[in-house]
C-alpha positions as CSV (number, residue, x, y, z in Angstrom):
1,X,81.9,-15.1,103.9
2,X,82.6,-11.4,103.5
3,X,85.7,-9.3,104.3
4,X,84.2,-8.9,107.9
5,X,85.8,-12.4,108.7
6,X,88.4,-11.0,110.1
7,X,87.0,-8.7,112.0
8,X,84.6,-9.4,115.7
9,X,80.7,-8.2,115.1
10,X,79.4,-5.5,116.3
11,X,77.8,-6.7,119.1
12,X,79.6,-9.6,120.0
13,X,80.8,-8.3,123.1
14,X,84.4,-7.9,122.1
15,X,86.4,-5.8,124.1
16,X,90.2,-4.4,122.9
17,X,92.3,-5.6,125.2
18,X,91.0,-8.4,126.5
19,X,92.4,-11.4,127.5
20,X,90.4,-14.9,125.5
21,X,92.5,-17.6,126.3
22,X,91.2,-20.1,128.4
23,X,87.6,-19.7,127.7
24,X,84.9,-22.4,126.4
25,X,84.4,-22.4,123.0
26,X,80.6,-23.2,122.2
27,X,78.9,-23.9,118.7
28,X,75.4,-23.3,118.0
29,X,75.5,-27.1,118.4
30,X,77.6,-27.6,121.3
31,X,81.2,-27.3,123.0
32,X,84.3,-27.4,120.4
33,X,87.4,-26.3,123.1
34,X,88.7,-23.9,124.5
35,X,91.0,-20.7,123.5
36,X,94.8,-21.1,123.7
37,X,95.9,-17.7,122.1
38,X,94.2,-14.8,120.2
39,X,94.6,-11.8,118.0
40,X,92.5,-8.6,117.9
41,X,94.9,-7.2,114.8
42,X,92.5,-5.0,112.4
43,X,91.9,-7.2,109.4
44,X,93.5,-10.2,110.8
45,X,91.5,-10.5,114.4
46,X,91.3,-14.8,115.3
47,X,90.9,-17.0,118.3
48,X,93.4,-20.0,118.5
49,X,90.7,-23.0,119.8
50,X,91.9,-26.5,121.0
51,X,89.8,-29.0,119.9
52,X,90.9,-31.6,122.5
53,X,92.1,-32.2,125.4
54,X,96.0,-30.2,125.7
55,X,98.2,-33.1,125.1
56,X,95.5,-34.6,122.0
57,X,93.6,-31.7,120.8
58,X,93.8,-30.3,117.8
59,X,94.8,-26.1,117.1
60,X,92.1,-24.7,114.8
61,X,92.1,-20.5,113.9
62,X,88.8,-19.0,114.0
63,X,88.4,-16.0,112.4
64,X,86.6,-13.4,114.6
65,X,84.0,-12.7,112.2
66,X,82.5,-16.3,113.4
67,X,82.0,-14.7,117.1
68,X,78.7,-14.0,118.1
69,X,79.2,-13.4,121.6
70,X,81.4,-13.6,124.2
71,X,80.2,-13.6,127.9
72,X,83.0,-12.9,130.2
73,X,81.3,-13.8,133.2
74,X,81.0,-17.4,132.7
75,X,84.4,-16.9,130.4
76,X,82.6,-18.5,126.9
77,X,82.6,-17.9,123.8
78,X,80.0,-18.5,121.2
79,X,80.2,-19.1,117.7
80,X,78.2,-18.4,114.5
81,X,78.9,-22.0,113.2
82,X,78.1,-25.8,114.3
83,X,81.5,-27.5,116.1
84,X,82.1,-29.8,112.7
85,X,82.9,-26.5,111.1
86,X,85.9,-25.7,113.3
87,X,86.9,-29.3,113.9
88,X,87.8,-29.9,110.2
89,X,89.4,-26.6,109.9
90,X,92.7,-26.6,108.8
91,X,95.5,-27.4,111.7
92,X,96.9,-24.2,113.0
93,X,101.1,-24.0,112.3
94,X,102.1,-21.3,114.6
95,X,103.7,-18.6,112.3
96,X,102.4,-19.6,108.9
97,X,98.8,-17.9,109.1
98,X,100.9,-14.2,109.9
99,X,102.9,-14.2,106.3
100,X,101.4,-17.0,103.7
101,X,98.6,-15.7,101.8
102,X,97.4,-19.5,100.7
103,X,97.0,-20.5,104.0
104,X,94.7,-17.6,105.0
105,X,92.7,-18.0,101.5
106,X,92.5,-22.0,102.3
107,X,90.8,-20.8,105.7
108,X,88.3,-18.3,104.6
109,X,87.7,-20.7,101.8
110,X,87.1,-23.5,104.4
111,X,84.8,-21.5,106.4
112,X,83.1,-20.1,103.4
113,X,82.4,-23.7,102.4
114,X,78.4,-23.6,103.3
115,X,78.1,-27.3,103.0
116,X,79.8,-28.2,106.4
């Protein structure tokens, strides 16, 4: 991956402001979840997806660079990656991704990783 991993394509339909969470989640190969939170922050732009249902899903980050479109009609969006990518992600801790610099290597290393 480059340093545009972080950031949404151009393209993707990404608009500033808008509000993700609760959409479907699809990989080139299928559903993966849906969105509980996300960032637009320059350089650090991610969507929060739920692997599972709410009470047994899992929290993975996506970094937006992984977006290749988002339709906001029928509320989806769709990624650049198949589902086993963002299901063996890393679990999402809620504040660790925003100040620990391993934890965002170990994810751009994970989705780096071409042999998922």
């Amino acid at each position: 991956m480059n340093a545009g991993i972080w950031s949404y394509p151009e393209g993707s339909g990404h608009a500033p402001g808008a509000q993700l969470a609760g959409y479907r989640v699809e990989a080139t190969d299928g559903h993966v979840g849906t969105i509980d939170e996300h960032s637009g922050d320059v350089g650090r732009a991610h969507l929060v997806v739920n692997t599972g249902p709410r009470v047994f899903g899992h929290r993975r980050l996506v970094p937006a660079g992984l977006v290749s479109r988002i339709d906001h009609e029928r509320r989806t969006v769709q990624l650049d990656c198949v589902g086993k990518r963002v299901r063996e992600a890393p679990d999402f801790e809620q504040g660790r991704y925003d100040d620990d610099a391993a934890t965002v290597r170990l994810i751009e290393q994970h989705y780096a990783n071409r042999h998922l």
